[in-house]
C-alpha positions as CSV (number, residue, x, y, z in Angstrom):
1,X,27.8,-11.3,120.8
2,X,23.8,-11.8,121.0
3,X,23.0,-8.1,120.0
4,X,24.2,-8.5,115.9
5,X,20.7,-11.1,114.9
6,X,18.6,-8.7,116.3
7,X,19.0,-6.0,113.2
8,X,19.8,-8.4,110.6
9,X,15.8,-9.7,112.0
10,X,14.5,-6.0,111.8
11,X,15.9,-6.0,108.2
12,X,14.1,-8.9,107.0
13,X,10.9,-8.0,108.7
14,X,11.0,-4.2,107.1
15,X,11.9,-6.2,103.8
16,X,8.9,-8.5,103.7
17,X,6.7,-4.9,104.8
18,X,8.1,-3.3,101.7
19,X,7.2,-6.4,99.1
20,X,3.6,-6.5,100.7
21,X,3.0,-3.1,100.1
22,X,4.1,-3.0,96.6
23,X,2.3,-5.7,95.4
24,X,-0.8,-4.0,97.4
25,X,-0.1,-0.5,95.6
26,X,0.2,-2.6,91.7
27,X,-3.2,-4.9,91.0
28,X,-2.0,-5.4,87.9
29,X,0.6,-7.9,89.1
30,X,-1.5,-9.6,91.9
31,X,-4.0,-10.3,89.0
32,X,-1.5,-11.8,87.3
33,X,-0.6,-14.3,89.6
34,X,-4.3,-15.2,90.4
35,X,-4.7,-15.5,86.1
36,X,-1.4,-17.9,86.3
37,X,-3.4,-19.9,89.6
38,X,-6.3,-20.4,87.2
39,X,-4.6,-21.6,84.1
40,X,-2.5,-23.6,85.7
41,X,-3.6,-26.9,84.5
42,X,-4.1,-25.3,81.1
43,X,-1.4,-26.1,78.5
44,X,-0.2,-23.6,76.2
45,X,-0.7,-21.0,78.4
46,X,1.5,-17.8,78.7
47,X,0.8,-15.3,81.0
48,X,0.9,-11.7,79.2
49,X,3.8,-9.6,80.3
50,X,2.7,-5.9,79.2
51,X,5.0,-3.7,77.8
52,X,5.5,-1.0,79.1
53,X,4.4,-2.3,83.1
54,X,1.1,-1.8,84.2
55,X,-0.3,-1.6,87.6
56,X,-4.2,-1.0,86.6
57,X,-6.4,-4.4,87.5
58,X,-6.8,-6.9,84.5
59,X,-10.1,-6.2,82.8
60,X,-10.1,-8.6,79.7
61,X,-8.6,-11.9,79.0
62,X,-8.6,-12.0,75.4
63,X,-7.2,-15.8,74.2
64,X,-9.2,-16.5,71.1
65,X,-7.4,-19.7,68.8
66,X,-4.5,-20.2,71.2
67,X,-4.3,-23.8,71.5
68,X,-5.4,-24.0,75.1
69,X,-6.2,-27.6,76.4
70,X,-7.3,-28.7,80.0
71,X,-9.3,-27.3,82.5
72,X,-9.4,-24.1,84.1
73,X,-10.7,-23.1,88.2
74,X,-13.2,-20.9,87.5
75,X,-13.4,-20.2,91.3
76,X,-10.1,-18.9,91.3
77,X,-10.5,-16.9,87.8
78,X,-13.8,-14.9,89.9
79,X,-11.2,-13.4,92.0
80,X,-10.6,-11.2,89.3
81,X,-12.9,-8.9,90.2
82,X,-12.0,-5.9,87.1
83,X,-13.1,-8.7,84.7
84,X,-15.6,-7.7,82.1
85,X,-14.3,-9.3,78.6
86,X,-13.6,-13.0,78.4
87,X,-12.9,-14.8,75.4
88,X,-11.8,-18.2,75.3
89,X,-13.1,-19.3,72.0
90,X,-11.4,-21.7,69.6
91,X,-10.0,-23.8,72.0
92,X,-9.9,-27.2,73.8
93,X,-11.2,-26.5,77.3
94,X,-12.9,-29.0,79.0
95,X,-14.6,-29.3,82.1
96,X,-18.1,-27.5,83.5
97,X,-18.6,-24.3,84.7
98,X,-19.7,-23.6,88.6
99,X,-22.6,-21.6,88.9
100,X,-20.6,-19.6,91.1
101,X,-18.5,-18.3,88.5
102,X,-21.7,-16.2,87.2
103,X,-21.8,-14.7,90.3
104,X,-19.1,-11.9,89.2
105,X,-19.2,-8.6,89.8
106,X,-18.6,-6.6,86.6
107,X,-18.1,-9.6,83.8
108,X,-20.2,-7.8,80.9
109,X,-19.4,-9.9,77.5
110,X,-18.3,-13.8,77.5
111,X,-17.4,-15.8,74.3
112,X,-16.5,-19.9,74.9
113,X,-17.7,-20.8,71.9
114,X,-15.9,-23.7,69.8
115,X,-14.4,-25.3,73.0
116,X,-15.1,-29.0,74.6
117,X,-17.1,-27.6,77.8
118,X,-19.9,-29.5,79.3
119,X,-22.4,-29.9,82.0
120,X,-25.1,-27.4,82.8
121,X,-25.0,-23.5,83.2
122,X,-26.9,-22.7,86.1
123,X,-27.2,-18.9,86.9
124,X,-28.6,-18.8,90.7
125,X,-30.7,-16.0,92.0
126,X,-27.3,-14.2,93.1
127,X,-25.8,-14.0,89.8
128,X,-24.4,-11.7,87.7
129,X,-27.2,-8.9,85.9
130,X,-24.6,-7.3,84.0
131,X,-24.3,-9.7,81.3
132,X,-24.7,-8.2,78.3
133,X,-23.9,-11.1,75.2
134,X,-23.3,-14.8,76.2
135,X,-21.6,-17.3,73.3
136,X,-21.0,-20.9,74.8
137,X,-21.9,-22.4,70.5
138,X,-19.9,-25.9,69.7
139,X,-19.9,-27.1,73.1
140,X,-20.8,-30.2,75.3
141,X,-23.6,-28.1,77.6
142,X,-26.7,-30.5,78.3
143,X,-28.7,-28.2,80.6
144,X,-29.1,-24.3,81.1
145,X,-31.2,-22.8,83.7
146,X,-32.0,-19.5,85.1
147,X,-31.1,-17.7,82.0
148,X,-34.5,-15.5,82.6
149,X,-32.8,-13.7,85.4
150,X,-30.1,-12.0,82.8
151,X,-32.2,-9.0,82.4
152,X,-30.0,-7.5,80.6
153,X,-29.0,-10.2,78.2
154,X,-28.6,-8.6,74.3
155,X,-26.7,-11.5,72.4
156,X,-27.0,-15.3,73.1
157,X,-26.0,-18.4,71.3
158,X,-26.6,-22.0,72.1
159,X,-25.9,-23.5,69.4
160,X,-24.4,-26.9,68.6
161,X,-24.8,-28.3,71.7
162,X,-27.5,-31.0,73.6
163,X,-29.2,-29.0,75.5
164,X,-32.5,-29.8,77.1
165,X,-34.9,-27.0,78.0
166,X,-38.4,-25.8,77.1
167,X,-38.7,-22.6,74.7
168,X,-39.6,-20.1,75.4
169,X,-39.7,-20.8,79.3
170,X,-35.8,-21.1,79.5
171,X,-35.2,-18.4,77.5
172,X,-34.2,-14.8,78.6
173,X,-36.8,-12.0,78.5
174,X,-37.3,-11.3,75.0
175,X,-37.7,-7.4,75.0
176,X,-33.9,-6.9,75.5
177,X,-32.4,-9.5,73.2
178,X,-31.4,-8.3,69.8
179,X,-29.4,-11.9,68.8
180,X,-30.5,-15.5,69.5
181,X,-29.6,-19.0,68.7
182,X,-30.8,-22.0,69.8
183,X,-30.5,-24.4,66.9
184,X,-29.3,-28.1,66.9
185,X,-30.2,-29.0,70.7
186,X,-32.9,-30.8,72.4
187,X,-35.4,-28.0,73.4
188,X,-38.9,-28.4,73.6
189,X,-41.9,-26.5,73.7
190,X,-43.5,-23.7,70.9
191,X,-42.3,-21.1,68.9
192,X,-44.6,-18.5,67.4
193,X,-44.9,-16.3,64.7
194,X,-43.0,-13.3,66.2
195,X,-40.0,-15.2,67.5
196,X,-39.3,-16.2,64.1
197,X,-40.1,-12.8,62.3
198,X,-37.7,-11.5,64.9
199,X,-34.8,-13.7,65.3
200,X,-35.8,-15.3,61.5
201,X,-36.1,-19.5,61.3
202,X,-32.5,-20.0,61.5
203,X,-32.1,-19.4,64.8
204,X,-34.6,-22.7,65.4
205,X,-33.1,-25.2,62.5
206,X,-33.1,-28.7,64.5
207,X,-33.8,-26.8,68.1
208,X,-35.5,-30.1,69.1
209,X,-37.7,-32.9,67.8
210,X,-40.7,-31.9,69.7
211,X,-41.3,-27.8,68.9
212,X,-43.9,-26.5,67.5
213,X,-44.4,-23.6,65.5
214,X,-48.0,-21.9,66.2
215,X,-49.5,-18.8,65.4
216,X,-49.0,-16.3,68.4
217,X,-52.5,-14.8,67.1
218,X,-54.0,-18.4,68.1
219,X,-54.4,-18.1,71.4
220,X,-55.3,-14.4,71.8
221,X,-59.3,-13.9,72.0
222,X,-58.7,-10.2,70.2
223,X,-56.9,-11.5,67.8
224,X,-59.3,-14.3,67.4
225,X,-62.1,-11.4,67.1
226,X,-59.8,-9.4,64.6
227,X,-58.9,-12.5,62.7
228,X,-62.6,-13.6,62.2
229,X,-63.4,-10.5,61.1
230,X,-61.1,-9.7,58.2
231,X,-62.1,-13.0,57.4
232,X,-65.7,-11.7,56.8
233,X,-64.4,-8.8,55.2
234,X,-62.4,-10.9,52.8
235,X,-65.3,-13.1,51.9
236,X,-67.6,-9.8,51.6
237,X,-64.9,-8.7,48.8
238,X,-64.7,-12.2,47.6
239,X,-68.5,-12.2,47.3
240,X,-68.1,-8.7,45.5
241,X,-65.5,-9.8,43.4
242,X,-67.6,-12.6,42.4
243,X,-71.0,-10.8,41.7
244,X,-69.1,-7.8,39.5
245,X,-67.3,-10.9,37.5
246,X,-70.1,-12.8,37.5
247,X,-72.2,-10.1,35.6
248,X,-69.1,-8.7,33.6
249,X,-69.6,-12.6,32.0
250,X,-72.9,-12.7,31.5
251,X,-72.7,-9.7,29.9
252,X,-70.1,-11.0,27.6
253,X,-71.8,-13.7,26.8
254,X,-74.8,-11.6,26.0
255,X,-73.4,-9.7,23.4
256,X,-71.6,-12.6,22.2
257,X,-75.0,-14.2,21.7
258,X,-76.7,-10.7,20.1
259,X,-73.4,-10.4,17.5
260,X,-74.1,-14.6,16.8
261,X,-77.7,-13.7,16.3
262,X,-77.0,-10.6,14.3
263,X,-74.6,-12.5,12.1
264,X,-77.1,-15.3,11.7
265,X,-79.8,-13.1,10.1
266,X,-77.9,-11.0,8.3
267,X,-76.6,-14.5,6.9
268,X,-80.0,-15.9,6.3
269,X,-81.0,-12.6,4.2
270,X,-77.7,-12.7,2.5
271,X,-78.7,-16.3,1.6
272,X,-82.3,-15.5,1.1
273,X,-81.4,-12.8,-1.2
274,X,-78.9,-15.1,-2.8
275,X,-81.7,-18.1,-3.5
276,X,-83.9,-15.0,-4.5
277,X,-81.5,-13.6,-7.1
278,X,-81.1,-17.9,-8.3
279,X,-84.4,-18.2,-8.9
280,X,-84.6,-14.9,-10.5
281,X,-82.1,-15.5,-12.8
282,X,-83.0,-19.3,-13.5
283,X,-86.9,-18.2,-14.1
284,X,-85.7,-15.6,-16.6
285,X,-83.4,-17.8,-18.1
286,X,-86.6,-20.3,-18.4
287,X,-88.2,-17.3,-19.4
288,X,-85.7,-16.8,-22.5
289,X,-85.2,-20.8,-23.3
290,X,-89.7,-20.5,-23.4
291,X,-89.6,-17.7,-25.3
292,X,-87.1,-18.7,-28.0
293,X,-89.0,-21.6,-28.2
294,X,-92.6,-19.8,-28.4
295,X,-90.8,-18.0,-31.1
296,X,-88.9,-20.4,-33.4
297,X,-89.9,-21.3,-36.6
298,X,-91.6,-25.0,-36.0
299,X,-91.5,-25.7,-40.0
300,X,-87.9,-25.0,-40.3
301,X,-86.3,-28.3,-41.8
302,X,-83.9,-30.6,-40.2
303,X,-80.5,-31.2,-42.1
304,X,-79.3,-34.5,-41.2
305,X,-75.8,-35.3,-42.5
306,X,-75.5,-39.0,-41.7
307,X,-79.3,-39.7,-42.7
308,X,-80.4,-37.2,-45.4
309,X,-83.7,-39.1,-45.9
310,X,-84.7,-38.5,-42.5
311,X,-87.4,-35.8,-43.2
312,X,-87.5,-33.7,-39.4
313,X,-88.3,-30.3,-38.5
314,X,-88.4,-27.9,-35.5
315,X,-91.3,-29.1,-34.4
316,X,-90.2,-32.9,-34.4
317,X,-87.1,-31.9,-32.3
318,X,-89.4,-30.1,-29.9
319,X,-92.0,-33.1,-29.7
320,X,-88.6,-35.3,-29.3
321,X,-87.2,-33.1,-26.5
322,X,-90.7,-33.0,-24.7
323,X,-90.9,-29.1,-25.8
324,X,-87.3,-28.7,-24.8
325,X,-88.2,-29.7,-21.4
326,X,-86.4,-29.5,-18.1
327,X,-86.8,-33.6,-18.2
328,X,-84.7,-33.7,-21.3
329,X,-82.4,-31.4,-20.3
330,X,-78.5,-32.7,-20.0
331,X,-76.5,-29.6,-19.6
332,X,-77.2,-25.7,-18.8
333,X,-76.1,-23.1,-21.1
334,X,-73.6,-20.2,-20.9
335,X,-73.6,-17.2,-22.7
336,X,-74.5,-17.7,-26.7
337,X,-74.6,-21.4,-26.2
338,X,-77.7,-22.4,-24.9
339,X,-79.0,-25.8,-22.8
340,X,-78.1,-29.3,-24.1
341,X,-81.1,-31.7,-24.9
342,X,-81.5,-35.5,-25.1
343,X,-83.5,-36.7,-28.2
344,X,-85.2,-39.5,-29.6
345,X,-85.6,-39.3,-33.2
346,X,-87.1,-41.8,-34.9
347,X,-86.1,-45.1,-35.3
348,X,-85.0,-45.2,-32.1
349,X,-82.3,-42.4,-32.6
350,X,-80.5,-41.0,-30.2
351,X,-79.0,-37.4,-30.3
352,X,-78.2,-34.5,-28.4
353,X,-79.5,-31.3,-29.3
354,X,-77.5,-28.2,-28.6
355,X,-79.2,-24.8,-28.7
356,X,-77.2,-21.3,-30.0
357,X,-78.9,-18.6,-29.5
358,X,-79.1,-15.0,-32.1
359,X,-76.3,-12.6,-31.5
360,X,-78.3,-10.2,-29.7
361,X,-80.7,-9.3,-32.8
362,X,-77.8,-8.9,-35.5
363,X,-78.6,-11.1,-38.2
364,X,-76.4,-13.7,-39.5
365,X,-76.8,-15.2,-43.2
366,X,-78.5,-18.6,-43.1
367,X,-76.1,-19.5,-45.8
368,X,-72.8,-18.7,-43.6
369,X,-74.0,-20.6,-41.0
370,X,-75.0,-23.7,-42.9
371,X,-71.7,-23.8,-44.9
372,X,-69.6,-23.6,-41.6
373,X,-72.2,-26.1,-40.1
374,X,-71.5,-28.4,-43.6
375,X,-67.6,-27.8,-43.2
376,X,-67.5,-28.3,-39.2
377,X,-69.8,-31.9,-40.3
378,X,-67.0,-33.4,-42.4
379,X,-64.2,-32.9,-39.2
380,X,-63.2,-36.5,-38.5
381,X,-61.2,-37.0,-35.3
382,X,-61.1,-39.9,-32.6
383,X,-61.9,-37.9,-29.9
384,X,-64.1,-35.7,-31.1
385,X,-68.0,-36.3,-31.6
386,X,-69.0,-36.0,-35.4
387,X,-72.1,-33.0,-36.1
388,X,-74.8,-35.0,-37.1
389,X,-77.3,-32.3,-38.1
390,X,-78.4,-29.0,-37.8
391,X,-82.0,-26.5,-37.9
392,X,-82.0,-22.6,-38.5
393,X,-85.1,-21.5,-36.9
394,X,-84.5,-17.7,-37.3
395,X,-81.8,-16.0,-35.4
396,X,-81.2,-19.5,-33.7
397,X,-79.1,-22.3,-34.6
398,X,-80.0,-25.9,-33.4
399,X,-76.7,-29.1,-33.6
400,X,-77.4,-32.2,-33.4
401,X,-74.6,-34.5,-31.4
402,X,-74.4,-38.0,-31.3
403,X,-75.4,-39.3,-27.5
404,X,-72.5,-40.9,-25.7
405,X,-73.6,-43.0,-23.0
406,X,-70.4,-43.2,-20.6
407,X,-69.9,-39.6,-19.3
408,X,-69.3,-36.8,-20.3
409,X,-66.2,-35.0,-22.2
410,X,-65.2,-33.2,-19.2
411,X,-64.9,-36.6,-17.4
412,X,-63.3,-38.3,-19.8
413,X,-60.5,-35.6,-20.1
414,X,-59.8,-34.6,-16.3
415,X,-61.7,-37.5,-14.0
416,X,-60.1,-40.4,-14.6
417,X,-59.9,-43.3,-12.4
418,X,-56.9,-44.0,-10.3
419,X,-55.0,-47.0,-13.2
420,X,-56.7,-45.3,-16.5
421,X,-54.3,-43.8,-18.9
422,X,-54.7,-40.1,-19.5
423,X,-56.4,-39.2,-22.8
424,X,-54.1,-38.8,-25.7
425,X,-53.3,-35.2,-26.0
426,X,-54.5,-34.2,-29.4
427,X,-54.3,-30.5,-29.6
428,X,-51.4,-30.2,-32.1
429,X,-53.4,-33.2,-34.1
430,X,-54.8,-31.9,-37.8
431,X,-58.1,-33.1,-39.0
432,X,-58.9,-34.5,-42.5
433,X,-61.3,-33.2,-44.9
434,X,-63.2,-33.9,-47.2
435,X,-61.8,-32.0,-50.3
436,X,-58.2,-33.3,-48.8
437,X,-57.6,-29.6,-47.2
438,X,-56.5,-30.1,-43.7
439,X,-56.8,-27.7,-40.7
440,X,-55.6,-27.3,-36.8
441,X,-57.7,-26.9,-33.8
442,X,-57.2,-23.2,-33.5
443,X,-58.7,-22.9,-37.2
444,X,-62.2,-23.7,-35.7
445,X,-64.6,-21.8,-32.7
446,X,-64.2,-23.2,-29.7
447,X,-67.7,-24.2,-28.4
448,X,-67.8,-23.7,-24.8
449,X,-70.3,-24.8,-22.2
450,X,-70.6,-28.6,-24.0
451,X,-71.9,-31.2,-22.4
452,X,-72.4,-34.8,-23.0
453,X,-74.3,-37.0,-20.4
């Protein structure tokens, strides 16, 4: 009766033996149920069933974006001590990390970035050197200390969090890092030139209120040394620079200056020549006007049409023009006309003596010329001034003009004041003559060069 329990015991006992030593020979499975102890007050969580079964240890929990909320034991996820690849990110953890957790054994590469973690992550002097990248970005962390003893720390981000610390004190050596991240925190401290060419001023955007950025070559008495001296080798060029443009202007302006100089005697001969060839002509000319003059006939008569009794000659209408005199000049001559002269004949008579030279030693019949002087006498116009009187003296011609007192012809025709009406246009008008023949303006020499003061 009593001897039956005895073997149904030894059955349970070699039953219990067996499941021990299977779960013993399978990690895999034993991982699995410390993963589930972890997570257990994690919602959403599903522990991974591999297909096909696995007994190898659990070496990466991989649960990016999975909706995880609550809090997980990180005391009991050390236990698994394969782990080298955790990634949490993209979810809603809270809680704080133990610095005890760090501690692991062969965890390499951890990413819980974008999660609601807080508190301080505190790596002791026991912790983990096998940590190669570190993301804990987007989180609630506040503090992090002992980061300097990750020797072998390559990729570390600390963004978007409040976390206090002092650069680069807090910060993991710098040799071995290839990635880092520290903006939007609280840090303190300086930041030199070489962190920023190396990690670039992103990595330090609103860091902390109270950084500064210095030059790393500040503080170094060599580079002090170095720096003053390419600064006296810059202001040796400078000085070069200065001397060879300084003398490249005065030179400029030098030959500026000569070509000015040049131009302004070559302009003063040009006008010296110019007043030369003025006076020149203008003596030769007074040469010719004397001459003619030395040369007239002084006894030639006078022929006065308006006062035939009026008994002049040459020499009267050289006496009255001061012996054709530059005082009694009114107008220069051009080509066969010759000057204008003012006159006072007697009785207080006032005319204008216009001289016409020979044609260059071909004589012209006195006779021709008085009968064109007689027909040009009896012209009658309004605008046109009435020939008066003439002289042959030889192979020059002398016409007397009546003096006008208010301006000349010229001014009259093409000066008017603003208001004035233009003068009548009269050169389609005829002319009455004497013998009741009539004739245009183009039937008559144009006298050019006239006058009338």
């Amino acid at each position: 009766m009593h001897s039956k329990p005895l073997p149904l015991l030894l059955t349970l006992l070699s039953l219990i033996s067996l499941s021990h030593s299977s779960s013993s020979s399978c990690p895999y499975q034993s991982d699995l149920r410390v993963l589930s102890l972890a997570f257990a007050s994690v919602s959403n969580f599903r522990p991974p069933i591999p297909t096909p079964p696995r007994c190898d240890p659990i070496q990466s929990v991989l649960l990016p974006s999975e909706n995880l909320t609550g809090s997980i034991s990180w005391t009991v996820l050390r236990n698994l001590s394969a782990l080298r690849s955790l990634d949490l990110s993209g979810n809603a953890l809270q809680g704080s990390i133990p610095g005890r957790f760090w501690s692991h054994p062969a965890l390499a590469h951890v990413n819980l970035s974008s999660n609601r973690l807080g508190g301080a992550l505190r790596f002791g002097a026991a912790q983990s050197k096998i940590i190669l990248s570190l993301d804990v970005s987007a989180n609630r962390f506040t503090a992090v200390s002992g980061l300097s003893r990750l020797a072998r720390l390559e990729y570390l981000d600390l963004s978007r969090n409040s976390i206090v610390g002092v650069l680069p004190d807090d910060l993991p050596p710098l040799s071995g890092l290839r990635f880092l991240n520290v903006s939007h925190n609280n840090f303190s401290g300086r930041v030199d030139d070489m962190l920023l060419k190396k990690f670039g001023r992103s990595a330090f955007i609103k860091a902390g209120i109270n950084i500064k950025f210095v030059d790393s070559a500040a503080s170094s008495p060599s580079s002090s040394v170095i720096r003053n001296a390419k600064r006296k080798t810059i202001r040796k060029r400078s000085a070069r620079l200065s001397l060879i443009i300084g003398s490249a202007f005065v030179a400029l302006v030098g030959i500026v200056l000569f070509c000015m100089l040049c131009a302004v005697r070559r302009s003063k001969k040009g006008k010296g020549k110019e007043r030369k060839d003025v006076e020149e002509a203008e003596r030769k000319e007074a040469e010719t006007e004397g001459r003619w003059a030395a040369e007239a006939d002084w006894a030639a008569p006078v022929v006065m049409f308006e006062k035939p009794l009026m008994a002049l000659t040459f020499a009267d209408l050289a006496a009255a023009t001061s012996g054709f005199g530059g005082e009694s000049q009114l107008a220069e001559g051009g080509g066969r006309s010759g000057a204008a002269y003012r006159a006072v004949l007697p009785d207080d008579y006032h005319v204008v003596v216009r001289v016409i030279y020979g044609s260059g030693g071909v004589a012209e019949p006195e006779n021709d010329a008085a009968a064109a002087f007689r027909e040009l006498a009896r012209l009658r116009h309004p605008n046109l001034l009435p020939l008066l009187g003439y002289c042959i003296s030889g192979p020059n011609k002398l016409l007397l003009y009546e003096y006008m007192e208010r301006g000349d012809l010229h001014q009259w025709l093409h000066e008017l004041p603003p208001g004035r009406p233009d003068v009548e246009d009269w050169s389609g008008d005829t002319w009455e003559l004497g013998d009741e023949r009539r004739a245009t303006l183009g039937d008559w020499p144009r006298v050019t060069g006239s006058r009338w003061a």
